[in-house]
N, C-alpha and C positions, 0 to 999 in steps of 0.2 A: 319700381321705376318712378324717378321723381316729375316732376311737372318741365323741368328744364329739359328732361330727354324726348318724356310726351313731344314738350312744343319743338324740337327738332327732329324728330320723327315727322309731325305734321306738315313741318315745313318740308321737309325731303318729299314728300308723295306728293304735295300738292302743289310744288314746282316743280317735281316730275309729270304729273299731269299737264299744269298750264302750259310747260314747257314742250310739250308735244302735240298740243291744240293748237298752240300759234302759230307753231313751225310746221305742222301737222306733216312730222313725221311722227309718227306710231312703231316704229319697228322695234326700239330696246324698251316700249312702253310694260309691257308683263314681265321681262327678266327684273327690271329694273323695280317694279312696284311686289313683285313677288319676295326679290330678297326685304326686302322695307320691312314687308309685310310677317313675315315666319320670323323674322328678327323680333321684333315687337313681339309677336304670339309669344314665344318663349319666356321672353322678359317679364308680360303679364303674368303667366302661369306660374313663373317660382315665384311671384309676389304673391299671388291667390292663393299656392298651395303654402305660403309660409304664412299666411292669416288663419287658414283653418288649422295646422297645425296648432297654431298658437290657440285657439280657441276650444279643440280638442282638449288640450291640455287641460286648459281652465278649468272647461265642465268636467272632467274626468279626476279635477285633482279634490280629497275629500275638503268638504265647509266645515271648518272649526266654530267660526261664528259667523253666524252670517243674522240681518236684520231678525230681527225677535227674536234672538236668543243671548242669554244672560248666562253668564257665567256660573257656577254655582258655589257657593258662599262657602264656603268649608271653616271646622269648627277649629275654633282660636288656639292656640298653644300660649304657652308662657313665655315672656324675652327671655332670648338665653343673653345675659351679660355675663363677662369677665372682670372684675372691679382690677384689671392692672397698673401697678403703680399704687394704690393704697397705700399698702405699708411703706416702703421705698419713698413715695413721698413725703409723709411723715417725719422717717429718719432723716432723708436728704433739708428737709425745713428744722427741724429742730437742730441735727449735729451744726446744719448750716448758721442758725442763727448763735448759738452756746460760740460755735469760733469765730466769726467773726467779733463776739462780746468780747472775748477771751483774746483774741491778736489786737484787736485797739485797745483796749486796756494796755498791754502789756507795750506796744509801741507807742502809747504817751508815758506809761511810766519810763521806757527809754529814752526817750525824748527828754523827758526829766535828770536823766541820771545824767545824761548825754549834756546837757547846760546847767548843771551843778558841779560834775565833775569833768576834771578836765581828762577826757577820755582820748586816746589817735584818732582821725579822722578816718582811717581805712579801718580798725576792728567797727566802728559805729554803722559808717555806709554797709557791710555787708550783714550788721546786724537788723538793722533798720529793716536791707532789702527781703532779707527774711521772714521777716515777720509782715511786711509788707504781701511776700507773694501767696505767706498764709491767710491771710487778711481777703486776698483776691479770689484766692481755693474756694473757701468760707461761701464768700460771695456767690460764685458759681454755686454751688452747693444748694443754697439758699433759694438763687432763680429757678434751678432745675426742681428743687421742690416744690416752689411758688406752682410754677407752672404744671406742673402734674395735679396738685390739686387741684389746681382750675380749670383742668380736663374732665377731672373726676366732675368736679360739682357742675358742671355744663353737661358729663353725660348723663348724675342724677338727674339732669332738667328736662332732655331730651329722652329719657325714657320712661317718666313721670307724664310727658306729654304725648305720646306715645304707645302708653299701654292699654289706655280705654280700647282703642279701635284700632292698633297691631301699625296705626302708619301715623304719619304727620307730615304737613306742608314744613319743606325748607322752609318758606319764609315767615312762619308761625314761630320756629325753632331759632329761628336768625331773631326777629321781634325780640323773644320772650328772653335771650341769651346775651341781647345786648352786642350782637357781635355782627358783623358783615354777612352777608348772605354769601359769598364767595367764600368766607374764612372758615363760614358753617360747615361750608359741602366740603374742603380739601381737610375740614379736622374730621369729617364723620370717614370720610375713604381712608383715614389715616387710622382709625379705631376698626375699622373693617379689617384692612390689610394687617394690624400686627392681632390681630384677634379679640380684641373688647366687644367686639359684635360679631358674634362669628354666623349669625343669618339674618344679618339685616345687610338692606340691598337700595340704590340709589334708584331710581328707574332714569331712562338714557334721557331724559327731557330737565333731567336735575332740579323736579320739581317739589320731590315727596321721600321720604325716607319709609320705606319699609321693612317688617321683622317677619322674618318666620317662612319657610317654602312655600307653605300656604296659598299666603298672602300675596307671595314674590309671584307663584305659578298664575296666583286669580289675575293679579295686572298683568303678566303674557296674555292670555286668554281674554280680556279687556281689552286690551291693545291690539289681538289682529281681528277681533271680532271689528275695531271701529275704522280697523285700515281695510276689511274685508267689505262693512259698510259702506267706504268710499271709494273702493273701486266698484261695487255697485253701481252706486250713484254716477260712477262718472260711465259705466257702461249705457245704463238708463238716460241719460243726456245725448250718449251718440247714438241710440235707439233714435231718442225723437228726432236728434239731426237728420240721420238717417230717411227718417219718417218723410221731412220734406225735400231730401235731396231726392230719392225715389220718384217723387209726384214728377219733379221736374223732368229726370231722366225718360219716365214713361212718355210724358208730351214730346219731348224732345225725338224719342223713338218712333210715335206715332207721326209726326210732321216726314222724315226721312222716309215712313215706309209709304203714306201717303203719295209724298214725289216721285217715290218708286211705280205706285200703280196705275200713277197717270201716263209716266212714260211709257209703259208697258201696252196700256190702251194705244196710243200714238205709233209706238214703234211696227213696223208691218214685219213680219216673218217670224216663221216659229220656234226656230232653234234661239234666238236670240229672246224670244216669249218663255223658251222654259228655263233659260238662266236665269230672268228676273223673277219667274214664279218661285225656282229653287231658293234665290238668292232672298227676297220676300219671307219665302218661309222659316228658313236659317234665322235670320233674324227677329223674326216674330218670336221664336222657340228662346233667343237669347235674353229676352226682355223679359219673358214670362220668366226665366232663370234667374233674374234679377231681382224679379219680384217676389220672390221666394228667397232668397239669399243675400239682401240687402245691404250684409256684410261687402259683400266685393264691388260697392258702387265705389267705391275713390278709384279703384282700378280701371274697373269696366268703364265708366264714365267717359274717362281721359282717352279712353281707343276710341270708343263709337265716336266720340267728339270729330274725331280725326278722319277717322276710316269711312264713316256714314256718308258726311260731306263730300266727300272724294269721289265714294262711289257712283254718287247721284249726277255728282259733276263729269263722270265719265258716260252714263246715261244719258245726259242731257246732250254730250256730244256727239252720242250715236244715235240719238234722236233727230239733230240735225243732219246727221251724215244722211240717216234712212228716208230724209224730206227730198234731198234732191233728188231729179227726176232722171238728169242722163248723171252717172256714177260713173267715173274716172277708174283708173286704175290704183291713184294714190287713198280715194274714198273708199275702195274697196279694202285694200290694207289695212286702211285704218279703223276701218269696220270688224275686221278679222281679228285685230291687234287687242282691242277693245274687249271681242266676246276670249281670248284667252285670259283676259287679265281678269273678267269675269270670273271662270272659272277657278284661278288662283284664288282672289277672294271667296268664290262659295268653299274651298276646298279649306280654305283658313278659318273661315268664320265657325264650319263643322268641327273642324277640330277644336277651334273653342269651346262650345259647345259642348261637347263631351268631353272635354276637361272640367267646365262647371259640375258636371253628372259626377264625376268619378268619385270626390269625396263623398255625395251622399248615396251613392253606391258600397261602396264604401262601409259607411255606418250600417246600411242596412244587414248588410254580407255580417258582420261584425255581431251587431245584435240578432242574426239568424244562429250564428254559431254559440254565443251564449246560450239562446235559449234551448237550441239538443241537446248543449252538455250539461244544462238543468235538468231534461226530460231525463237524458238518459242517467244523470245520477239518481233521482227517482225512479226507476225504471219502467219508466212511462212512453220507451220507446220500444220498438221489435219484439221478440222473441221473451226482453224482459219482460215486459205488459204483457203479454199472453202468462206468461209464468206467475206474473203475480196475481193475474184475473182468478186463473186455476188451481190458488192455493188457498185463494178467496170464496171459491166456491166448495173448496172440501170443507 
């Protein structure tokens, strides 16, 4: 429940109250604060009970790494490289550059023959283009080789740089390679993907290039140890928040039950003495529940914030009602109206209450049934333990 529904909840009881004080009619005063009331109960409990579930989770899920624990170092393997493209680009540079030598040659000596002799102009243009789009072939030929080899000699640099300690910083690689640190990362996923590196691996922060399972598994294992570090830490922060929202809530709870036991002294009759000593107690049990489980203060908080003041406020006004000396028939009413709405709230508050109970009911039932079905797989329970006693003593 967020704080917007909190605060219209609040409002609803506590214009339903004021609204019944002023006009002091009291008659739909408990229908009316009772639905309010179990409305909200419900709404808190599937928040409570969806915190602990989430928190069950947590502690129950195994710690891979958690503070002071270190990965362990595992023993280095050798880069597996593919040199592809080698040869390929070799012949692609070499055939490349022999034809392109070989088509210009041959298209200026055409060129020559072509302005010595008087040749057609349509056998020359489609000789020319010829030689011309061999000329371009060549060309291609030549960049396609260029550029393999300068793959190659970029990945002898990156794996030179690389093989002391199985990784390297992109940006060492980028440095040392003369090239973009952008042009590094999409040529090394390009050597990955057609298999030049068939286990070397980018980490998701695109800071480091690594080789080998090893290495690749030790940075998992690095990585959630230090994301498992940080949800720690940021548990340990809402611990201390915690720590001083708690202080507040307990002053906050004792001022309310305080106001409670002074009207209590004040108020004259009994039946209405043992709602507020019930009502006293409830809540005194809910605080202590709090205090123990400080998890559920953003929840808890935002009711009692609500419900406490309310209640005190309807106390106060049967305080005054129980002052006057000749009681009307409408003060009587409203007297009545009051200790039933009373009772809704004791009867709400209880049920909260053992809803806080239930989950560490819960765990305990839980860890009782673990530990018989250890007993009894040892057989350390019934009839087993007599049998093992008795085999122990022949």
């Amino acid at each position: 429940m967020d704080r917007k529904n909190y605060s219209n909840i609040g409002e609803q009881i506590k214009d339903t109250v004021q609204e019944a004080i002023d006009s002091m009619n009291f008659g739909q005063l408990n229908r009316n604060i009772s639905d309010t009331v179990y409305g909200a109960l419900d709404e808190a409990k599937r928040h409570i009970h969806q915190y602990n579930d989430s928190s069950k989770a947590y502690k129950e899920a195994p710690k891979k790494g958690g503070e002071g624990q270190v990965p362990v170092i595992k023993e280095k393997k050798g880069l597996k490289v593919i040199w592809k493209g080698r040869i390929s680009g070799i012949l692609y540079t070499v055939f490349g550059s022999i034809g392109m030598g070989v088509s210009a040659a041959i298209l200026f000596l055409l060129l020559f023959i072509i302005l010595s002799v008087n040749i057609h102009f349509a056998v020359a243009s489609v000789a020319i283009g010829i030689i011309a789009a061999c000329f371009g072939g060549f060309c291609m030929m030549l960049g396609v080789g260029t550029a393999i080899r300068g793959r190659l000699r970029r990945l002898r640099l990156y794996v030179k740089k690389a093989e002391k300690k199985m990784y390297c910083s992109l940006e060492e690689l980028a440095k040392h390679s003369g090239k973009p640190r952008k042009f590094v990362i999409k040529e090394l996923r390009k050597m990955i993907q057609i298999g030049m590196l068939p286990d070397a691996h980018i980490d998701e922060e695109e800071t480091c290039l690594m080789f080998g399972e090893d290495m690749y598994q030790q940075y998992l294992e690095t990585k959630e140890a230090m994301e498992e570090r940080k949800k720690l830490e940021r548990e340990s922060l809402y611990i201390d928040r915690s720590g001083e929202e708690l202080d507040q809530v307990l002053m906050e709870g004792q001022k309310y039950l305080q106001a409670l036991k002074k009207a209590n002294w004040e108020i004259r009759g009994e039946v209405i003495s043992a709602k507020l000593v019930r009502l006293e107690k409830v809540i005194g049990e809910i605080f202590e529940t709090i205090e123990q489980h400080p998890e559920q203060i953003d929840e808890m908080q935002k009711f009692m914030e609500y419900y406490l003041p309310t209640t005190v406020k309807l106390v106060d006004a049967y305080k005054d009602f129980d002052q006057v000396e000749i009681q009307g028939e409408n003060i009587k009413t409203a007297k009545e109206e009051i200790e039933k709405t009373l009772d809704t709230i004791n009867d709400a508050f209880e049920t909260l209450l053992d809803d806080l109970y239930q989950d560490t009911a819960f765990d305990v039932t839980t860890d009782a049934s673990v530990l018989q079905a250890m007993l009894e797989k040892e057989g350390l329970t019934g009839s087993d333990f007599k049998k093992n006693a008795g085999d122990r003593r022949m």
